[in-house]
ZADO-1210 file (C-alpha; in nm, 4 decimals, padded with zeros to 6 digits):
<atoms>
<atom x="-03.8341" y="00.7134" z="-03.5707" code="UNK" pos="1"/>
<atom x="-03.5862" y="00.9981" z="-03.4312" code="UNK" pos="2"/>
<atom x="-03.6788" y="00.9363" z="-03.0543" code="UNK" pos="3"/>
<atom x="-03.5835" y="00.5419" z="-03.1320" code="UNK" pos="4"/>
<atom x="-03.3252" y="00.6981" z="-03.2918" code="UNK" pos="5"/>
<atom x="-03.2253" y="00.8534" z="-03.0093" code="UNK" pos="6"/>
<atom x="-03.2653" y="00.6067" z="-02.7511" code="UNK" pos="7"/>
<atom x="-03.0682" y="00.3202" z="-02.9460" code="UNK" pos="8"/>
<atom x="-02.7822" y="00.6032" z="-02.9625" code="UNK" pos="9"/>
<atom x="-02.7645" y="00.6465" z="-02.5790" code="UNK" pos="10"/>
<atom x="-02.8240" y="00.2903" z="-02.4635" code="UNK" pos="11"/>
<atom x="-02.4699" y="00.1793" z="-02.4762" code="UNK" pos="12"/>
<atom x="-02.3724" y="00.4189" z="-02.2720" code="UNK" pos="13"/>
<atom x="-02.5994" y="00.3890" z="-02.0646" code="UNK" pos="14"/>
<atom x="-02.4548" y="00.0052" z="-02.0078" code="UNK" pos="15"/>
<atom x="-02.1264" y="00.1543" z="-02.0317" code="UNK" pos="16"/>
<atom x="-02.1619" y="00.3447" z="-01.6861" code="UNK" pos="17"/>
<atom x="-01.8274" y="00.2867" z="-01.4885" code="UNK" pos="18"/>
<atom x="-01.8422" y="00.3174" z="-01.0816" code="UNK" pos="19"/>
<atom x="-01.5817" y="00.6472" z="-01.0420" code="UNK" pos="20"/>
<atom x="-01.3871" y="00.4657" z="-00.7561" code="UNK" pos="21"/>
<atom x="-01.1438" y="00.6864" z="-00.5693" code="UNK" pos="22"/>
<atom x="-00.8432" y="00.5457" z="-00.3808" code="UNK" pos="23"/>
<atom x="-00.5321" y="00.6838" z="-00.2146" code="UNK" pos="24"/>
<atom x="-00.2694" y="00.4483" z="-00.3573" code="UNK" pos="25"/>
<atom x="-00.2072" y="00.2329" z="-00.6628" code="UNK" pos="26"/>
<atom x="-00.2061" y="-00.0930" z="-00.4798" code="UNK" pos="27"/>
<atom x="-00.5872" y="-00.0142" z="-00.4159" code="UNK" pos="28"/>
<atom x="-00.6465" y="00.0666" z="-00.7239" code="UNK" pos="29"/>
<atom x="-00.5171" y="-00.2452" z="-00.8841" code="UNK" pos="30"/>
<atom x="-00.6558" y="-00.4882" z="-00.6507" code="UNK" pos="31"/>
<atom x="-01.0140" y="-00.2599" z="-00.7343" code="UNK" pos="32"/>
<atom x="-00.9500" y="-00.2767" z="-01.1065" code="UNK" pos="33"/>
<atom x="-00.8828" y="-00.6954" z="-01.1149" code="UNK" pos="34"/>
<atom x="-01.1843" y="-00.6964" z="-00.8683" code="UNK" pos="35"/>
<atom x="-01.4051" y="-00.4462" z="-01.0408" code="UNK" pos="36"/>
<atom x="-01.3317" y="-00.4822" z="-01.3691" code="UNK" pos="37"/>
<atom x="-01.5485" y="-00.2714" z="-01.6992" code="UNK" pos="38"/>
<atom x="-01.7479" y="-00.2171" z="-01.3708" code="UNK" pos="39"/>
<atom x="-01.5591" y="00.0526" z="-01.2259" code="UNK" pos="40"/>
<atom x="-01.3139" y="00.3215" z="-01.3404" code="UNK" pos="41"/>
<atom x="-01.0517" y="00.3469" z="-01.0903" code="UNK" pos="42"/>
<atom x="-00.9007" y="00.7061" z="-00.9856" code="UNK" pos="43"/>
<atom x="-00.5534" y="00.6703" z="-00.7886" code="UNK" pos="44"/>
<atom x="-00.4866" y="00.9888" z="-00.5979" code="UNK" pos="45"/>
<atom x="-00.1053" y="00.9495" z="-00.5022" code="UNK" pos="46"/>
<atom x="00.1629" y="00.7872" z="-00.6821" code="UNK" pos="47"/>
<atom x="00.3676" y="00.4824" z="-00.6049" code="UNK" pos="48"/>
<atom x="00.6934" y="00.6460" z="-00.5891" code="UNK" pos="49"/>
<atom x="00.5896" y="00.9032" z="-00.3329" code="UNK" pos="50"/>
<atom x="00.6140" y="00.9252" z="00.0143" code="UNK" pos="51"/>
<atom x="00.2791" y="00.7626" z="00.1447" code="UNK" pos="52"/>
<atom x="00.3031" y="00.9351" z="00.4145" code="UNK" pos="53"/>
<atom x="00.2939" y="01.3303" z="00.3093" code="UNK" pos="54"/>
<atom x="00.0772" y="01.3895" z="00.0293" code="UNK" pos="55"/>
<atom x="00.0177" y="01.7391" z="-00.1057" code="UNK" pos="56"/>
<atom x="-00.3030" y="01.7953" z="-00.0787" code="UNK" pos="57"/>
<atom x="-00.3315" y="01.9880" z="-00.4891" code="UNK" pos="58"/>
<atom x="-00.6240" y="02.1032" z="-00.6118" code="UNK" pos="59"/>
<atom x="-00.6486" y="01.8626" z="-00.8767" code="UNK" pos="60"/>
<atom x="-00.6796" y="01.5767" z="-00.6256" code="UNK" pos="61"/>
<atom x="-00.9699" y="01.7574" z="-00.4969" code="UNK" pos="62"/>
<atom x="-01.1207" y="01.7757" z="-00.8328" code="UNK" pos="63"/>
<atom x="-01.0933" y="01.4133" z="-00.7823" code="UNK" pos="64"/>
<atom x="-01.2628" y="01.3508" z="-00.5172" code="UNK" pos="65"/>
<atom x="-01.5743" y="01.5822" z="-00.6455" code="UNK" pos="66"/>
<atom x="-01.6150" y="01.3335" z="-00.9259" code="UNK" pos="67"/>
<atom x="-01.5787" y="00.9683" z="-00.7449" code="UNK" pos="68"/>
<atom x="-01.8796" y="00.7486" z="-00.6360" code="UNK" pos="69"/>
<atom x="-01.7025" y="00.6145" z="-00.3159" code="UNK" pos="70"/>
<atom x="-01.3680" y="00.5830" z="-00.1976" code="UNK" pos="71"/>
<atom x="-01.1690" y="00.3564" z="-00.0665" code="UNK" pos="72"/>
<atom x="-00.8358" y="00.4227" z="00.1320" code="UNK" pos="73"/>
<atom x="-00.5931" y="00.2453" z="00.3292" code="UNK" pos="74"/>
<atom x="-00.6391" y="00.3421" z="00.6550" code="UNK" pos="75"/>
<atom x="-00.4782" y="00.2879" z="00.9718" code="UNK" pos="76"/>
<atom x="-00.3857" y="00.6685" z="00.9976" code="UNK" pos="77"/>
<atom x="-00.1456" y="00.6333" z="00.6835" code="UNK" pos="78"/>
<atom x="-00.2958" y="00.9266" z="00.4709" code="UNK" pos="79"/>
<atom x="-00.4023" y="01.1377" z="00.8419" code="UNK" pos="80"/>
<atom x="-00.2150" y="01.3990" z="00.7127" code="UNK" pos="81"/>
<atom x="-00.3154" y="01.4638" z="00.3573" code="UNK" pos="82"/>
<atom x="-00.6374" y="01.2605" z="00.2662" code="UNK" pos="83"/>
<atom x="-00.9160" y="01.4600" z="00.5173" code="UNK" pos="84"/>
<atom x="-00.8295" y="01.7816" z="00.3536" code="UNK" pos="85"/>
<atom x="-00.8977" y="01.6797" z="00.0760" code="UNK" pos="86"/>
<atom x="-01.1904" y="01.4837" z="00.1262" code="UNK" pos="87"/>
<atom x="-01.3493" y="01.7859" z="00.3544" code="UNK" pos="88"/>
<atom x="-01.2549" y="02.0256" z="00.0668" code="UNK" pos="89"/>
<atom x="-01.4236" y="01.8120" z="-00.2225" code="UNK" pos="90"/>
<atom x="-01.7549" y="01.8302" z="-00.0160" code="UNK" pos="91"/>
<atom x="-01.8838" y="01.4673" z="-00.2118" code="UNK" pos="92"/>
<atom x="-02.1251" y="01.3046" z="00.0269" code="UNK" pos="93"/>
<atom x="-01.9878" y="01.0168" z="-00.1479" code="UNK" pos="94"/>
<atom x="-01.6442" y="01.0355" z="-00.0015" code="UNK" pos="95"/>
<atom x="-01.6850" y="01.1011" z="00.3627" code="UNK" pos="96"/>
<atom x="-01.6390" y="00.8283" z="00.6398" code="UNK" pos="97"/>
<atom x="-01.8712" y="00.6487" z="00.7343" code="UNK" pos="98"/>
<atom x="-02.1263" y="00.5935" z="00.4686" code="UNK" pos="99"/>
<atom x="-02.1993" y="00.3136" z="00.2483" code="UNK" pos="100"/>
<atom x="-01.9598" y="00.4035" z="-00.0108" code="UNK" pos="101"/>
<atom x="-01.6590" y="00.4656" z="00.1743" code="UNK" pos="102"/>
<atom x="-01.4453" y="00.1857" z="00.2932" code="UNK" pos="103"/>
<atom x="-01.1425" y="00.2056" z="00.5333" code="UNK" pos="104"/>
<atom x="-00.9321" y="-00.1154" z="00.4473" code="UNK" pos="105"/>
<atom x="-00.7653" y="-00.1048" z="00.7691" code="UNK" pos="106"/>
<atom x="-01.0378" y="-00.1779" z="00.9424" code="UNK" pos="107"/>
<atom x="-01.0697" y="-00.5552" z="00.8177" code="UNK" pos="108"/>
<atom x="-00.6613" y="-00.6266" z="00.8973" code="UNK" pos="109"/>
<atom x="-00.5328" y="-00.6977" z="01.1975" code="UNK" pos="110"/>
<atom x="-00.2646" y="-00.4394" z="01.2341" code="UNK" pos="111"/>
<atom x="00.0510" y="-00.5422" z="01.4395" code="UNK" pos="112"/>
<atom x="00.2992" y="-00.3267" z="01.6121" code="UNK" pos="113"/>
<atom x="00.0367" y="-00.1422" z="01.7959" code="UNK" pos="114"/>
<atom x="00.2229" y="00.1255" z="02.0500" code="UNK" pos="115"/>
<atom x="00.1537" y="00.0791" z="02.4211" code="UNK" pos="116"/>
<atom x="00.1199" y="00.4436" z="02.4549" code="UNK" pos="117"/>
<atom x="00.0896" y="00.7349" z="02.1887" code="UNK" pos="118"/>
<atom x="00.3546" y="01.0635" z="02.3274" code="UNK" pos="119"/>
<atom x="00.5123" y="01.2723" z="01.9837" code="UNK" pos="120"/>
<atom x="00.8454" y="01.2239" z="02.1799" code="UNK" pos="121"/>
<atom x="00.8287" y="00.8209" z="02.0632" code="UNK" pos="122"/>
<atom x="00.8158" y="00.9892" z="01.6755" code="UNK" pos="123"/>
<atom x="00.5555" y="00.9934" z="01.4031" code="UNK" pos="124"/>
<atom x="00.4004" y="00.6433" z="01.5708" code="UNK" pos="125"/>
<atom x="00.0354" y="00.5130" z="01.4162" code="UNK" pos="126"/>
<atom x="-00.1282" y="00.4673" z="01.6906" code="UNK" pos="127"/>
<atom x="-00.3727" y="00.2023" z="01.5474" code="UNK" pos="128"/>
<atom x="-00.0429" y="-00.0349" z="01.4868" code="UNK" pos="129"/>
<atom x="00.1782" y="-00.0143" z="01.1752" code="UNK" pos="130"/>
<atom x="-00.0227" y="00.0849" z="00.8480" code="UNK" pos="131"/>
<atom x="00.2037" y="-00.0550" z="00.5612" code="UNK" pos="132"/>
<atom x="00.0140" y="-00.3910" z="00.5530" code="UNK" pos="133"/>
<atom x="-00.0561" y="-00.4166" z="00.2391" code="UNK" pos="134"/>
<atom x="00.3524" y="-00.5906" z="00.1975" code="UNK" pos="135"/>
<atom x="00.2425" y="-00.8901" z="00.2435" code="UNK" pos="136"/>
<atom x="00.0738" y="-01.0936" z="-00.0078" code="UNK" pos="137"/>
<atom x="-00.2036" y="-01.3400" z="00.2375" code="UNK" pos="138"/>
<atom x="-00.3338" y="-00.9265" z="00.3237" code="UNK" pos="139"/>
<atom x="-00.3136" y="-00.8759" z="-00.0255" code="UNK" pos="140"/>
<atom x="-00.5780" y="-01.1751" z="-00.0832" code="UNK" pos="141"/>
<atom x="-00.7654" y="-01.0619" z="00.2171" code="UNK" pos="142"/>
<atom x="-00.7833" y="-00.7253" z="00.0812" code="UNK" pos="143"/>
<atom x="-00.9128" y="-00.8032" z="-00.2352" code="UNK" pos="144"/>
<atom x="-01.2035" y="-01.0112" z="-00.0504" code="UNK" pos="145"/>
<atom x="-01.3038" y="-00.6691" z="00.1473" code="UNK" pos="146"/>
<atom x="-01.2819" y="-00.4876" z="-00.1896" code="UNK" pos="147"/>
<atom x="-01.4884" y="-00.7093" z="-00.3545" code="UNK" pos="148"/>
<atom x="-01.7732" y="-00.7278" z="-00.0768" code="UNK" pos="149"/>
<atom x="-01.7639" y="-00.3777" z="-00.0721" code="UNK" pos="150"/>
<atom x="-01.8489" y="-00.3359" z="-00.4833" code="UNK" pos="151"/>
<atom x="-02.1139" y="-00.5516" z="-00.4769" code="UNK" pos="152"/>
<atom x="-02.2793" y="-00.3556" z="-00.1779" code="UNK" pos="153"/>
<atom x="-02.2650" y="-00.0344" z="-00.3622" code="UNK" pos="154"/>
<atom x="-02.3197" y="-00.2242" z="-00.6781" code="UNK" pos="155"/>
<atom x="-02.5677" y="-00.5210" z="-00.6512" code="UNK" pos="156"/>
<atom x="-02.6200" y="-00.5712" z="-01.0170" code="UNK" pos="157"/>
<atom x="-02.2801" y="-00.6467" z="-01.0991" code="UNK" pos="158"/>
<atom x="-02.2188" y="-00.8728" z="-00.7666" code="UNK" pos="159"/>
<atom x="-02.1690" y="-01.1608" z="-00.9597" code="UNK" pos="160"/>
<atom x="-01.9137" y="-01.0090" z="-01.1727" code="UNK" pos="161"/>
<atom x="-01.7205" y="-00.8647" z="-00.8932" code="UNK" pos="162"/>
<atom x="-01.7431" y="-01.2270" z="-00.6949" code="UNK" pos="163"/>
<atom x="-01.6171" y="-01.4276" z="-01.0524" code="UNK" pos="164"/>
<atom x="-01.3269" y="-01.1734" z="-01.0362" code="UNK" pos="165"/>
<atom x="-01.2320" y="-01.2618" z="-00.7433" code="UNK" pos="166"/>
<atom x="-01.2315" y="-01.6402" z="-00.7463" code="UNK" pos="167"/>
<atom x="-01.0265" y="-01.6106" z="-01.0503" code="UNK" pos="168"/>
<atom x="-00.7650" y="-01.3857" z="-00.8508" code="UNK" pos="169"/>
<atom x="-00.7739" y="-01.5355" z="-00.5788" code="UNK" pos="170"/>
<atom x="-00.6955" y="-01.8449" z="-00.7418" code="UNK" pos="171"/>
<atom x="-00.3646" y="-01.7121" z="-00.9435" code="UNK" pos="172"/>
<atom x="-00.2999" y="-01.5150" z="-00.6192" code="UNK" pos="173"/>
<atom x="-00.2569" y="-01.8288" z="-00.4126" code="UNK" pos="174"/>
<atom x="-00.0122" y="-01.9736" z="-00.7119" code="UNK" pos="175"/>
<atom x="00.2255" y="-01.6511" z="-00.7140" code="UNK" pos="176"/>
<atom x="00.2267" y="-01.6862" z="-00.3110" code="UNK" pos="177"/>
<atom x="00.3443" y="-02.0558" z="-00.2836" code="UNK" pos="178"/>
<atom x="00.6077" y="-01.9428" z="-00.5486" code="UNK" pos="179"/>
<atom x="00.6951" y="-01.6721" z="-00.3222" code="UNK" pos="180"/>
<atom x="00.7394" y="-01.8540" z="-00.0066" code="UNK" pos="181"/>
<atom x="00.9668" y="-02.1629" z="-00.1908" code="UNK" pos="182"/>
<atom x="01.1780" y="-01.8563" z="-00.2842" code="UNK" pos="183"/>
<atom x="01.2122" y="-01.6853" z="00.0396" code="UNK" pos="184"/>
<atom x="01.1969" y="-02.0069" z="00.2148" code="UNK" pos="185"/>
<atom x="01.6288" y="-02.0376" z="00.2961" code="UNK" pos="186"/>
<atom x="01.5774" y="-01.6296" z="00.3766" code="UNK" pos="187"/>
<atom x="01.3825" y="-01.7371" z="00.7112" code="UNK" pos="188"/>
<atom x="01.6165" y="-01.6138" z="01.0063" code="UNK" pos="189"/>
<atom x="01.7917" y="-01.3524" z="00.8423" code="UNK" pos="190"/>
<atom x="01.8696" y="-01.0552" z="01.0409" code="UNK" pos="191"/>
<atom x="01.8254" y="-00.6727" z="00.8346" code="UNK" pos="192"/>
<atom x="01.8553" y="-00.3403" z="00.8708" code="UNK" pos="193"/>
<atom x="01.5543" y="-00.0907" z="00.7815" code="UNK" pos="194"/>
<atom x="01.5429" y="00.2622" z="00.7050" code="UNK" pos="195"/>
<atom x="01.1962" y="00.2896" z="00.8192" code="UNK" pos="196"/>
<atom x="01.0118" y="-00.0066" z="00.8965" code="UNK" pos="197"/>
<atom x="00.7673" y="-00.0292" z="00.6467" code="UNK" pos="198"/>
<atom x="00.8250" y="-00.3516" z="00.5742" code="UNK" pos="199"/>
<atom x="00.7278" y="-00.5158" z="00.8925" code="UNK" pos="200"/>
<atom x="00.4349" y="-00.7461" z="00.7365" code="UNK" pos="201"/>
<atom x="00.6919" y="-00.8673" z="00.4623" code="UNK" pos="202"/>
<atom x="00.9641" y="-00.9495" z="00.7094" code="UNK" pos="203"/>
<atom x="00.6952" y="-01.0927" z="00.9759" code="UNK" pos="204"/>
<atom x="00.5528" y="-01.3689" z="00.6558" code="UNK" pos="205"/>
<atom x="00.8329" y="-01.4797" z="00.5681" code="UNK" pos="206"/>
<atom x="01.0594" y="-01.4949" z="00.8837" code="UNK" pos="207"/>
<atom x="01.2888" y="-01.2096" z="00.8019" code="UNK" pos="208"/>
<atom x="01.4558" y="-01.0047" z="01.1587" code="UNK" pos="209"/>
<atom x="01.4625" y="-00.6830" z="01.1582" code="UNK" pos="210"/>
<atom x="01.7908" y="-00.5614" z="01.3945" code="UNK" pos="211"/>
<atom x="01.7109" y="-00.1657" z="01.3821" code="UNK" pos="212"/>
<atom x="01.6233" y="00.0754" z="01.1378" code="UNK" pos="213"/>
<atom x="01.8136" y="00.3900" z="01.0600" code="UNK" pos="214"/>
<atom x="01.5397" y="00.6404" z="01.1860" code="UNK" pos="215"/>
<atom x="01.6069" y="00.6103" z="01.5540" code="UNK" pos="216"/>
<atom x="01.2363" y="00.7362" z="01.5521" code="UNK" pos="217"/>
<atom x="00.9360" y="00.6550" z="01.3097" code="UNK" pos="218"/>
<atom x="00.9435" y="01.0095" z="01.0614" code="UNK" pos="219"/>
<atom x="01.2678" y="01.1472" z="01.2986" code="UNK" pos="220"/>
<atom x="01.5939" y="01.2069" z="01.0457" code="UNK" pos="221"/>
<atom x="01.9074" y="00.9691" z="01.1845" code="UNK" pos="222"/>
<atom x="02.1458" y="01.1899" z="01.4172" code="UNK" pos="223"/>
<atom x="02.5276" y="01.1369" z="01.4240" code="UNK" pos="224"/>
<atom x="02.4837" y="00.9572" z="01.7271" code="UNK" pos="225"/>
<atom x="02.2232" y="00.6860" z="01.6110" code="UNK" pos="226"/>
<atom x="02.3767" y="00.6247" z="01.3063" code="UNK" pos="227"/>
<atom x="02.7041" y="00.5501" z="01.5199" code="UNK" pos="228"/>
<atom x="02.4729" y="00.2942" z="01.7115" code="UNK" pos="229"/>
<atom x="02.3716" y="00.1686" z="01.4080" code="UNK" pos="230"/>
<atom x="02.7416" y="00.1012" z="01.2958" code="UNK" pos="231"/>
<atom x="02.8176" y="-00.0915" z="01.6263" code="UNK" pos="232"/>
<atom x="02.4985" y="-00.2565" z="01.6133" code="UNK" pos="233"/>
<atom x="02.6054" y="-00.3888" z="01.2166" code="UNK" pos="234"/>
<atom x="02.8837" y="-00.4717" z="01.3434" code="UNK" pos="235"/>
<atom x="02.8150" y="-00.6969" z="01.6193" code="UNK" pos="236"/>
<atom x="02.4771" y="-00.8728" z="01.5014" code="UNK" pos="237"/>
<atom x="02.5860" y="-00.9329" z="01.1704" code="UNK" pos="238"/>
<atom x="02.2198" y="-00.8559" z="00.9539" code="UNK" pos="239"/>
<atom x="02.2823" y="-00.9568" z="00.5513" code="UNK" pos="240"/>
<atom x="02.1687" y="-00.6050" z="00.4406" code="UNK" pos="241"/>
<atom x="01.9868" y="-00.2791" z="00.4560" code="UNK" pos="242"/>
<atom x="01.5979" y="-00.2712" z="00.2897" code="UNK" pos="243"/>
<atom x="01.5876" y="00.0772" z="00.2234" code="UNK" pos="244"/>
<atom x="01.2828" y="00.2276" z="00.0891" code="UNK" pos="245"/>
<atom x="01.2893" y="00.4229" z="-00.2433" code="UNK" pos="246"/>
<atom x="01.1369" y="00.8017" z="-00.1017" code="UNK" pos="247"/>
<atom x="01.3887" y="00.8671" z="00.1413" code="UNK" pos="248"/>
<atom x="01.7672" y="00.9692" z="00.0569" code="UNK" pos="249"/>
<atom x="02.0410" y="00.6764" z="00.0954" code="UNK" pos="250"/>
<atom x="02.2729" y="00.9458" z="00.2030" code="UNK" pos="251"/>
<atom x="02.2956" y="00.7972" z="00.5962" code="UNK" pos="252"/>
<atom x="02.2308" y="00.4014" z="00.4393" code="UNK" pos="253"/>
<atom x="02.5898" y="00.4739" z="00.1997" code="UNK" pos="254"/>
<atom x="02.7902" y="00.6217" z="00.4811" code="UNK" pos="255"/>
<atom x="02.7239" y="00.3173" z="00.6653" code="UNK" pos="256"/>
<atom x="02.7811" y="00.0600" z="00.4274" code="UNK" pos="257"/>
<atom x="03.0811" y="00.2382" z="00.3555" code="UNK" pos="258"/>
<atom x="03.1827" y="00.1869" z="00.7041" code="UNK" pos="259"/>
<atom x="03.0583" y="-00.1843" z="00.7411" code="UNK" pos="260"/>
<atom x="03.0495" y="-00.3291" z="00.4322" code="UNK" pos="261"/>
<atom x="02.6755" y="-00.4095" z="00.4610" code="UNK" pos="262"/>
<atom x="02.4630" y="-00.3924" z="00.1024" code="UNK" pos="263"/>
<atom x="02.2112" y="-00.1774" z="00.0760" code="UNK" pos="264"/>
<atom x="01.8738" y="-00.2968" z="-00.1650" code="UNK" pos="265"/>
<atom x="01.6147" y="-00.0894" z="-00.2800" code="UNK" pos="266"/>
<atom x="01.2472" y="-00.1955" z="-00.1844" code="UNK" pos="267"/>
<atom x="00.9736" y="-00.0639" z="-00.3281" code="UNK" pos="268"/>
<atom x="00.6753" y="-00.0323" z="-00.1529" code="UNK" pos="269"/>
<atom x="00.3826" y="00.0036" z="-00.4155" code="UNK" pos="270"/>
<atom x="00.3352" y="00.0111" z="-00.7730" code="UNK" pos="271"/>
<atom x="00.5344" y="00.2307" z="-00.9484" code="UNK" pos="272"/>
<atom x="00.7469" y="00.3240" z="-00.6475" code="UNK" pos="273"/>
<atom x="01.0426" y="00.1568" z="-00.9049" code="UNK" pos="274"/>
<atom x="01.0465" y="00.1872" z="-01.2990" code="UNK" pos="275"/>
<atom x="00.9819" y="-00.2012" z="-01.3796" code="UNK" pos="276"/>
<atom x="00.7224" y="-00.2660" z="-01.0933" code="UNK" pos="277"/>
<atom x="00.3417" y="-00.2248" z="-01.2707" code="UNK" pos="278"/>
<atom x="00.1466" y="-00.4210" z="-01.1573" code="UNK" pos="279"/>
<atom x="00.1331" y="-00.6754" z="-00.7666" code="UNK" pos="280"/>
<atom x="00.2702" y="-01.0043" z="-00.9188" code="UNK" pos="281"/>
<atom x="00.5653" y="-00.7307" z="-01.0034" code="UNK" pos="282"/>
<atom x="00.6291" y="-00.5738" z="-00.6804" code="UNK" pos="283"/>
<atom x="00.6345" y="-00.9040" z="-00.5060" code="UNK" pos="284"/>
<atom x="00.8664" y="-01.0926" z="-00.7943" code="UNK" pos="285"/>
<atom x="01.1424" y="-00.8251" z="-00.6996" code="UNK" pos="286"/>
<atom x="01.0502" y="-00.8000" z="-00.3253" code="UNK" pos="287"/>
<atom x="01.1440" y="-01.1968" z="-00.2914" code="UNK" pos="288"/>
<atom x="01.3918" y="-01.1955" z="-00.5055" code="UNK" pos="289"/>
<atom x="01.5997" y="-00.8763" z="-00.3866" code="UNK" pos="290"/>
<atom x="01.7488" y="-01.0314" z="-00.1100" code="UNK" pos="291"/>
<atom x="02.0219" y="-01.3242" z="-00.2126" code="UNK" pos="292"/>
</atoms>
């Protein structure tokens, strides 16, 4: 009777189990969560109001990584600078590159801006093409079809959990995005200014210009003398506005509207990156409705 006992007392959890799913950003690790479900516990390694770009590497992020059953990042050379080390320094065999449970969700988009040749002197360039495209929401539905191919590889018994949780996304997804594109449909045209331009898929869906950005140089702070280009540049090409991300200072962005009466709107880039953006619909409500 006790060893029944027993085994009726650890049965639940053995149904219970969660897949312990790494990822480097929140966007991942909502799009894994809808997909995944009770299935998975999801474990988001940097937060949506940092820098994407330059992680610190803590040790608690490596404790992390010892404890996840795969991991799945972004890609395109994004986290280069902060995800290997910590990945190397875990030392999970589920984590590394290039084995079943590690997926790299760059490789399934077609990444644009790719740099005819890779020199430091052209800046901190990505030389697979720009990384950020996860700011658009058709890659958002195409990334959640990768994620949820990749769960039921690593997780066959719940496949047709992780497939039902995608048709039913996928079908609200497609909703949200005609919503989306009636609102930015009068924005198509419009010419704007970037600090960085990390929103190149956003502008490229819905037919937004970008003019110039305010680094002269992708990860190179704006000189005196570019942000006087800038100016004259405002100035004769008339763009509605500056999209300015939230992790960099609008110190250079103020001085020039100052000077040229441009506007200057906050865009987040992830979940979290502003205080009333929590989950996708969220960031993509305020990203389509920020510019009027």
């Amino acid at each position: 009777m006790k060893k029944i006992f027993v085994l009726l007392t650890l049965l639940p959890l053995t149904l219970l189990a969660q897949l312990n799913i790494a990822v480097s950003y929140p966007f991942i690790g909502a799009l894994t969560k809808t997909i995944g479900g009770d299935d998975v516990k999801v474990t988001v390694l940097a937060k949506g109001k940092w820098d994407p770009h330059f992680i610190i590497p803590r040790p608690s992020l490596i404790s992390k990584m010892r404890n996840a059953d795969a991991m799945i990042m972004n890609g395109g050379q994004l986290e280069i600078g902060w995800l290997p080390p910590i990945i190397n320094r875990a030392g999970n065999p589920k984590t590394m590159p290039n084995t079943k449970t590690f997926l790299n969700l760059s490789h399934h988009i077609k990444l644009i801006n790719k740099p005819k040749s890779v020199d430091r002197k052209h800046g901190d360039i990505h030389p697979d093409g720009n990384p950020h495209f996860h700011i658009s929401p058709k890659n958002i539905l195409s990334l959640a079809k990768v994620i949820e191919e990749f769960l039921s590889s690593i997780d066959t018994a719940n496949k047709d959990t992780y497939q039902k949780n995608y048709y039913e996304f996928s079908k609200s997804w497609q909703q949200k995005m005609a919503v989306w594109k009636k609102k930015m449909k009068d924005k198509k045209g419009l010419k704007v200014i970037q600090f960085h331009d990390n929103l190149a898929y956003f502008n490229k869906e819905y037919g937004l210009v970008n003019s110039g950005t305010i680094e002269p140089l992708p990860g190179i702070p704006p000189s005196s003398k570019h942000t006087i280009e800038i100016i004259e540049l405002i100035k004769k090409e008339q763009p509605c506005c500056i999209l300015h991300d939230v992790y960099h200072s609008t110190k250079t962005a103020d001085f020039i509207s100052q000077k040229t009466g441009i506007k200057i709107i906050l865009m987040p880039h992830d979940i979290e990156a502003l205080e009333d953006i929590d989950n996708l619909s969220a960031l993509f409500d305020y990203l389509t409705s920020a510019i009027k």
